[in-house]
C-alpha positions in Angstrom: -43.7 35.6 138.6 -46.7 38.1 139.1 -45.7 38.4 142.5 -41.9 38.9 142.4 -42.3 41.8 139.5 -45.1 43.0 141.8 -42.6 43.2 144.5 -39.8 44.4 142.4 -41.8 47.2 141.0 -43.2 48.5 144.3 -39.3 47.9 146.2 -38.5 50.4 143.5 -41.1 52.5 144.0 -40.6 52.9 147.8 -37.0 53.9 146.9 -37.6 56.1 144.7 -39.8 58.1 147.3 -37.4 57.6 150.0 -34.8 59.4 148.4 -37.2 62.3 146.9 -37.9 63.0 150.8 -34.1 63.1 151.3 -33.2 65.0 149.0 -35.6 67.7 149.9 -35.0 67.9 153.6 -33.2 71.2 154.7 -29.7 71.1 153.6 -26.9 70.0 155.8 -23.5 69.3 155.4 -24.1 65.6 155.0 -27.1 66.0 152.5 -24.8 68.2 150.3 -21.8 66.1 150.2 -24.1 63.0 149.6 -25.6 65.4 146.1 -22.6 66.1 145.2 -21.0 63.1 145.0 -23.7 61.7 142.7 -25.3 59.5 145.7 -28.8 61.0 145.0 -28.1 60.6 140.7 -27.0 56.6 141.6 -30.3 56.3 143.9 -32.4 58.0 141.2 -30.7 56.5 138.1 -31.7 52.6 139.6 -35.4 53.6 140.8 -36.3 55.2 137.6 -34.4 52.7 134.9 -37.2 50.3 136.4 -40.1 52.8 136.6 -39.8 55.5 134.7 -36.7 54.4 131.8 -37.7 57.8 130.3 -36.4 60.0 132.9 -33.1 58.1 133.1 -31.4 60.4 131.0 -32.8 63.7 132.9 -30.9 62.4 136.4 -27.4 62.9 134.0 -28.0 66.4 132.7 -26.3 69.4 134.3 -29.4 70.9 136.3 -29.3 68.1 138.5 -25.7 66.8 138.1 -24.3 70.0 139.3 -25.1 70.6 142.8 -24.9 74.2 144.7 -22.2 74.0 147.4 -23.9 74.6 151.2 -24.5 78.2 151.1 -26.0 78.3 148.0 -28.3 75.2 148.6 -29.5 76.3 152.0 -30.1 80.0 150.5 -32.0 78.6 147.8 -34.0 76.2 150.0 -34.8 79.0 152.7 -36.0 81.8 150.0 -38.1 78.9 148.1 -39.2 76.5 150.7 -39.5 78.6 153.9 -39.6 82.7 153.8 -39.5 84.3 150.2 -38.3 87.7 150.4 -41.0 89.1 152.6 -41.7 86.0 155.0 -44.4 84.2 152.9 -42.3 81.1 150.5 -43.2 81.2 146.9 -43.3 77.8 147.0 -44.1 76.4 150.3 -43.6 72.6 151.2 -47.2 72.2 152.1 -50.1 70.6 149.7 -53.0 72.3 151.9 -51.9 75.8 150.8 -52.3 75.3 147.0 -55.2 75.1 145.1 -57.6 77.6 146.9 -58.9 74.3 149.2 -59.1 75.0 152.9 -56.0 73.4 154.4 -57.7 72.1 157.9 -59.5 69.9 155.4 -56.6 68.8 153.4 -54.5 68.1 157.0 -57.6 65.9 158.0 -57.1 64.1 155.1 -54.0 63.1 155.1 -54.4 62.0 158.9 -57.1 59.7 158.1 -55.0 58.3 155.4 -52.7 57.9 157.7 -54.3 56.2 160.6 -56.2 53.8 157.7 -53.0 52.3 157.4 -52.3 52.1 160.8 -49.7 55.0 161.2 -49.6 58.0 163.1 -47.5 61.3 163.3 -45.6 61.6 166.4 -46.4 64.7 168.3 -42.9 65.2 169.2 -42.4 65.7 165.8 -43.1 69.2 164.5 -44.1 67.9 161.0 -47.6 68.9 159.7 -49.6 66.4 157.7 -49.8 67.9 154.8 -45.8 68.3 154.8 -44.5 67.0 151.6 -41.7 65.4 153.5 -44.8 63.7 155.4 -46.4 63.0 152.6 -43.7 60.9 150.8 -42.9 59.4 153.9 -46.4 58.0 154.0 -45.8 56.9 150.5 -42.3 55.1 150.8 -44.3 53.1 153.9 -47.2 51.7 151.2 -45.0 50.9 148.8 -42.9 49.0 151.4 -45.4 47.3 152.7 -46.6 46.4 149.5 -43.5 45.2 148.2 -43.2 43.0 151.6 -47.2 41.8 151.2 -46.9 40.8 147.3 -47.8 36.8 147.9 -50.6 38.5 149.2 -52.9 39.8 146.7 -55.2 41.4 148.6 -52.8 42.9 150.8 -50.7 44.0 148.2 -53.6 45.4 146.6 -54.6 47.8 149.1 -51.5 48.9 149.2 -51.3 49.7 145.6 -55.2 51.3 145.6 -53.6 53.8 149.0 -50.5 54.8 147.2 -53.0 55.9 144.0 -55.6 57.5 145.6 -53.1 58.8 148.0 -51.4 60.2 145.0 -54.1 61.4 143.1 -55.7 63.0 145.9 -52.8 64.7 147.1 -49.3 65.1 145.3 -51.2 64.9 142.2 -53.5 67.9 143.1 -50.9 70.0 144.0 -47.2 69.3 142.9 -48.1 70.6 139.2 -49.2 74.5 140.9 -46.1 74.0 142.5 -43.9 73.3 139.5 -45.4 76.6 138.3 -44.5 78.8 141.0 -40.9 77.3 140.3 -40.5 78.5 137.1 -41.2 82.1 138.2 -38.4 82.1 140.5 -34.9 83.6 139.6 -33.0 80.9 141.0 -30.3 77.8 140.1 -32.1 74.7 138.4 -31.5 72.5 140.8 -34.6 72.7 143.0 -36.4 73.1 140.0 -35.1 69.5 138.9 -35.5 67.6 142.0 -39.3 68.7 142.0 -39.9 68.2 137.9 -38.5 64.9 138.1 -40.9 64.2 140.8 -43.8 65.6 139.3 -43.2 63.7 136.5 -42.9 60.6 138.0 -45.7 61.0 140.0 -47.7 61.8 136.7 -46.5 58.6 135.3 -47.6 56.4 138.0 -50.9 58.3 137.7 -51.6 57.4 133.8 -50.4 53.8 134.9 -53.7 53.6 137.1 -56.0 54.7 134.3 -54.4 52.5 132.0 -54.8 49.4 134.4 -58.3 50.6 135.6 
């Protein structure tokens, strides 16, 4: 029984992180019409009723119910995400440049992470280690693998002990000082959502550690 909730728990989990890294990839045609036909609220709605019941009712409310068409999405993502009014993001997708921490050393990080697990970033890819795109990638894979390794305690284990010092280290550090440089922008909600809802999930599975420490 340990096992299959342990499996259960961590198939959610990797769900849920899959679909945050979809839903913050730049916006295409695709990605919009999949938001705004409530694909990412269905996605979000099953993940966090197991996780997270709390923030169930958060996926329903307007901010993240009512998506931006294209133009407005992309717009929004560019001037947040990507070049800001002046060419520097007020929010840039990268944990290495928040916190005042030199980001060659956060980058190096991740990578051993990375290659601990046995994974490694393709260099015809132009992601950067510290992308949070990477980053949840990275995470969806542990919790995969841990959902997949559950009759296995102590593979399961490391699993679970990679995704939370994984976490803590990283999307921990950093997702909150992004959060706050959201709320000083003069834009829709719905960014602002997708990356409080995270945050706070992420925050969850953070006190669960503590509490099962």
């Amino acid at each position: 029984m340990m096992a299959f909730r342990e499996a259960h728990d961590a198939a959610a989990r990797s769900e849920l992180y899959r679909v945050f890294a979809d839903a913050l990839e730049y916006p295409d045609a695709a990605l919009q019409k999949f938001l705004a036909q409530g694909g990412l609220n269905v996605a979000l709605s099953r993940s966090l009723g197991r996780l997270c019941p709390d923030l169930v009712a958060r996926v329903a409310a307007p901010a993240l119910r009512d998506v931006p068409d294209l133009e407005q999405l992309q717009s929004d993502y560019l001037f947040l995400f990507e070049v800001g009014t002046n060419g520097t993001p007020p929010c840039p997708l990268f944990g290495g440049t928040f916190g005042g921490i030199d980001r060659r050393v956060v980058m190096e990080e991740c990578v051993r992470f990375y290659e601990h697990f046995g994974l490694k970033i393709d260099p015809g890819v132009k992601e950067m280690p510290d992308a949070l795109g990477t980053q949840l990638e990275f995470l969806h894979f542990m919790t995969y693998s841990r959902a997949h390794s559950a009759d296995d305690e102590l593979e399961a284990s490391a699993y679970r002990r990679g995704e939370s010092d994984f976490l803590e280290r990283h999307l921990g550090r950093w997702l909150p000082q992004m959060r706050k440089e959201l709320e000083k922008q003069s834009i829709g909600p719905w960014y602002r959502e997708v990356i409080g809802l995270l945050g706070d999930s992420v925050e969850l599975f953070l006190r669960e550690r503590v509490r099962h420490s």
